[in-house]
Backbone and ligand atoms as CSV (ligand in chain L), in Angstrom:
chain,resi,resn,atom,element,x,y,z
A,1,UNK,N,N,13.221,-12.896,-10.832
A,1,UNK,CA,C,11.865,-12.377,-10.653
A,1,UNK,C,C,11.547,-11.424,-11.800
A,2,UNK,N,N,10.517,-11.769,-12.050
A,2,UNK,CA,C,9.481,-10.680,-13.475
A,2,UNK,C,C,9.682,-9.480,-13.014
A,3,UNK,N,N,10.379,-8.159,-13.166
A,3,UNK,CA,C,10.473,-7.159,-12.326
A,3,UNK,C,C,8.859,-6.557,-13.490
A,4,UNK,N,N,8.332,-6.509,-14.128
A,4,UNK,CA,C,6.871,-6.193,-14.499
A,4,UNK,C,C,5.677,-6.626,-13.962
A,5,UNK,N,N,5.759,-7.956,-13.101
A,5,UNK,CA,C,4.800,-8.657,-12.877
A,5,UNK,C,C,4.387,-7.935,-11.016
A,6,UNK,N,N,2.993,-8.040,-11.302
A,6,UNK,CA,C,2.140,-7.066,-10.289
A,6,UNK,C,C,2.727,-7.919,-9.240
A,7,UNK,N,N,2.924,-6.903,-8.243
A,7,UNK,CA,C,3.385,-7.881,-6.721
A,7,UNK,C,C,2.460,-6.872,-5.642
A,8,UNK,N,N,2.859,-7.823,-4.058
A,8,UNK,CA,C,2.679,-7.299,-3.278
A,8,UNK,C,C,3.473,-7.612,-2.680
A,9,UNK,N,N,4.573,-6.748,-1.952
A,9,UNK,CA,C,5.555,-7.125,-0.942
A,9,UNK,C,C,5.217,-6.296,0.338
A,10,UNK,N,N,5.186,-7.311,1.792
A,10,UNK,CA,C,5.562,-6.898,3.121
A,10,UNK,C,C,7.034,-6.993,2.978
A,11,UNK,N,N,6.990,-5.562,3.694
A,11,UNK,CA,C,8.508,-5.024,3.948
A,11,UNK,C,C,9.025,-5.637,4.856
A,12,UNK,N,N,10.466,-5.486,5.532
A,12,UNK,CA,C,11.245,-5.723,6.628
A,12,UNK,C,C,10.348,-4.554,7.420
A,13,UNK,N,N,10.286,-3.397,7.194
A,13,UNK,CA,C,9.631,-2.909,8.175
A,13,UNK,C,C,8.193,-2.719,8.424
A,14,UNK,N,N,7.581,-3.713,7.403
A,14,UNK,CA,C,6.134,-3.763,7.887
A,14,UNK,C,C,5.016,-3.023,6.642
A,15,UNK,N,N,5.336,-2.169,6.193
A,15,UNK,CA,C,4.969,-1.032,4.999
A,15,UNK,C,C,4.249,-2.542,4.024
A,16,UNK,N,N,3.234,-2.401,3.646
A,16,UNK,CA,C,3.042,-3.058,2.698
A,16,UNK,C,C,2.925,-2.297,1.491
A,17,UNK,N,N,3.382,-2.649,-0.093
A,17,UNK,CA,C,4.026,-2.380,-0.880
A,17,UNK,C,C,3.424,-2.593,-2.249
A,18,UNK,N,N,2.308,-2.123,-2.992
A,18,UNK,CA,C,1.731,-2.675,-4.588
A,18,UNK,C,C,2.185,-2.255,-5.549
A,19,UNK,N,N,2.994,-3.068,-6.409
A,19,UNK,CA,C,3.426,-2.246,-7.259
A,19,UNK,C,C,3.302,-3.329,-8.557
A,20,UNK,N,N,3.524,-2.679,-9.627
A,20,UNK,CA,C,3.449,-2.912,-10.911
A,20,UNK,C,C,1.859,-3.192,-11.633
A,21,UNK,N,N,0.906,-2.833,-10.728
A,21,UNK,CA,C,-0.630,-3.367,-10.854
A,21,UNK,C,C,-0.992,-2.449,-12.011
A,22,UNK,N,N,-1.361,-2.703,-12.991
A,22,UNK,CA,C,-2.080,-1.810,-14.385
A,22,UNK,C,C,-3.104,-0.394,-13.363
A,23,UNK,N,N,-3.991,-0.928,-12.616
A,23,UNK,CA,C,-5.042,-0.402,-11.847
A,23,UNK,C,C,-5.244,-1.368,-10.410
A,24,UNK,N,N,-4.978,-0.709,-9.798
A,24,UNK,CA,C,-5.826,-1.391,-8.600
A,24,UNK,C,C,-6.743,-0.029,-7.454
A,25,UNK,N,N,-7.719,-0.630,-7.356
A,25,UNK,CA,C,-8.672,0.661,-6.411
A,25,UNK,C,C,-8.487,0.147,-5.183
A,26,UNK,N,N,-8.500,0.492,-4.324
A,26,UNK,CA,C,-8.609,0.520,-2.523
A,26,UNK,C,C,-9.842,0.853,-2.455
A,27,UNK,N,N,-10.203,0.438,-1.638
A,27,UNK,CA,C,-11.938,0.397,-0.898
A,27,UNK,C,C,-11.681,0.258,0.579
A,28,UNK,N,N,-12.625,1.485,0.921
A,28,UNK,CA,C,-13.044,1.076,2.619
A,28,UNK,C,C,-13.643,0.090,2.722
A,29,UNK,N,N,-13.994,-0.041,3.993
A,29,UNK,CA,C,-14.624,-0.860,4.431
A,29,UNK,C,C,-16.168,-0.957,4.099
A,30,UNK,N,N,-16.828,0.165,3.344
A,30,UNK,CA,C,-18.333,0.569,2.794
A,30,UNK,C,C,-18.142,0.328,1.544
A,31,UNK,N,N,-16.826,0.070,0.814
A,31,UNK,CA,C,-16.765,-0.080,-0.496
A,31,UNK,C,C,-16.636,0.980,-1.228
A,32,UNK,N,N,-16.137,1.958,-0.845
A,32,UNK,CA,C,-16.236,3.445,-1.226
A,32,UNK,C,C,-14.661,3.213,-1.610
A,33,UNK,N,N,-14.300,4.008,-2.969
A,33,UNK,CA,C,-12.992,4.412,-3.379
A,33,UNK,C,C,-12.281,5.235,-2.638
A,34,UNK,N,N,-10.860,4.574,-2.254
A,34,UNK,CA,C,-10.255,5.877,-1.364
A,34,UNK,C,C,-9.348,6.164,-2.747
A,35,UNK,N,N,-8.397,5.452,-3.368
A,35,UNK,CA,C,-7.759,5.971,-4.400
A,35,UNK,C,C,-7.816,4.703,-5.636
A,36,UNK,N,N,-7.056,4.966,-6.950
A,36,UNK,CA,C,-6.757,4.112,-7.709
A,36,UNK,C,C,-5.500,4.451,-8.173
A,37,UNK,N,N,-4.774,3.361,-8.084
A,37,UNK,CA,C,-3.408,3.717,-8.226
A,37,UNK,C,C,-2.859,2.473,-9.283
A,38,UNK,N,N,-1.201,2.940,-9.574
A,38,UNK,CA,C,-0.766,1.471,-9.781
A,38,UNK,C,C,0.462,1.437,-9.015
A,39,UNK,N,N,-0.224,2.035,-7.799
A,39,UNK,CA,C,1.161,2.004,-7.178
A,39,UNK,C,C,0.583,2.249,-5.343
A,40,UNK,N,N,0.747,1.260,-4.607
A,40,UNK,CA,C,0.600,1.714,-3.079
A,40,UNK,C,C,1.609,1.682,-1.889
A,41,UNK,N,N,1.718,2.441,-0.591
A,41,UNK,CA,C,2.508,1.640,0.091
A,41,UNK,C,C,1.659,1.906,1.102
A,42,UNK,N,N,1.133,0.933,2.090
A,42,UNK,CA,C,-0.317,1.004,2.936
A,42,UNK,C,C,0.712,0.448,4.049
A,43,UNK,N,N,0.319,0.905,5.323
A,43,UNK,CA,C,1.073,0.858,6.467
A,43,UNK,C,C,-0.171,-0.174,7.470
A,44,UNK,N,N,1.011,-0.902,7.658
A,44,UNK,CA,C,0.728,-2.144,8.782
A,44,UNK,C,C,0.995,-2.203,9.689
A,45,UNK,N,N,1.539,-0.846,10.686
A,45,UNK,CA,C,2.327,-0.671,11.518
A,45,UNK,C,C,1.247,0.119,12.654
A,46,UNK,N,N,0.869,1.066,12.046
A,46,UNK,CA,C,-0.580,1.394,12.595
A,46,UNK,C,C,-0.291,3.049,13.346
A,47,UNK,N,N,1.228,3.100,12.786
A,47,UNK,CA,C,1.687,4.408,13.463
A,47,UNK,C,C,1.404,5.740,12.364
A,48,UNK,N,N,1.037,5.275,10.948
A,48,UNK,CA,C,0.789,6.648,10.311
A,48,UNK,C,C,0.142,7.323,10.169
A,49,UNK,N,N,0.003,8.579,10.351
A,49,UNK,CA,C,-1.261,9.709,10.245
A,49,UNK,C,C,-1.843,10.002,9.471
A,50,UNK,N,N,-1.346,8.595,7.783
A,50,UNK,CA,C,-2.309,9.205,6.854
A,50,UNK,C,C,-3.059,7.934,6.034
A,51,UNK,N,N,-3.693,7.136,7.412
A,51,UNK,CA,C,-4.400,5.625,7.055
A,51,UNK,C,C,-4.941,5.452,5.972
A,52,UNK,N,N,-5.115,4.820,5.368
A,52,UNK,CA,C,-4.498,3.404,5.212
A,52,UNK,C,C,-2.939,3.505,4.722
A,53,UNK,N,N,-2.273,4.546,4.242
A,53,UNK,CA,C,-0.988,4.510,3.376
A,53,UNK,C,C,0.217,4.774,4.707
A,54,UNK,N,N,1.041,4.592,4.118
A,54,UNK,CA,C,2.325,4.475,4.826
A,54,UNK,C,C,2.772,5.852,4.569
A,55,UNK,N,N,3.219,6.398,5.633
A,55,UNK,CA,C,3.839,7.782,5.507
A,55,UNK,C,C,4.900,7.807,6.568
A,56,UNK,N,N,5.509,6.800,6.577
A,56,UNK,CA,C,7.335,7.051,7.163
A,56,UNK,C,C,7.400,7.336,8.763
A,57,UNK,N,N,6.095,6.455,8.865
A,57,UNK,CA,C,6.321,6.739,10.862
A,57,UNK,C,C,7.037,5.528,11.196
A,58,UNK,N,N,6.848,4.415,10.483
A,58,UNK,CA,C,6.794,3.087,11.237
A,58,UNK,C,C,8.735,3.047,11.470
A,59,UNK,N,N,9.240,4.027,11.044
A,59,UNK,CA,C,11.016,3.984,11.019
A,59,UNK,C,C,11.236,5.197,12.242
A,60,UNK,N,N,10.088,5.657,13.551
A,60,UNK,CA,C,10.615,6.315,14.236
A,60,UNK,C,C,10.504,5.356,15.556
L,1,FES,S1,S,4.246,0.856,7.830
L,1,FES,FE1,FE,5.034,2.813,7.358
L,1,FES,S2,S,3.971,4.140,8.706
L,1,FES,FE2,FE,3.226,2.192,9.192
């Protein structure tokens, strides 16, 4: 695997994962910028307190 090439990985535990992206923006649902990163980990688990991103609940 291209370890440079932009991915998106679902985790074993659910965490979804963006990495290697030059830029990528997140948008609500209004289309409004929440961040721009080149780097995310957005939680699919639905347990974290700091939505949309993953902040280490989904492992309690
Ligand atoms: S996937 Fe990590 S807190 Fe939900």
């Amino acid at each position: 695997m291209d370890n440079n090439k932009p991915t998106i990985q679902i985790t074993a535990t659910g965490k979804v994962v963006v990495t290697n992206a030059k830029q990528v923006t997140l948008l609500d649902a209004e289309g409004k910028t929440i961040a721009t990163r080149n780097r995310f980990s957005l939680c699919s688990c639905g347990k974290t307190l700091d939505a949309p991103f993953c902040d280490g609940a989904h492992k309690n």
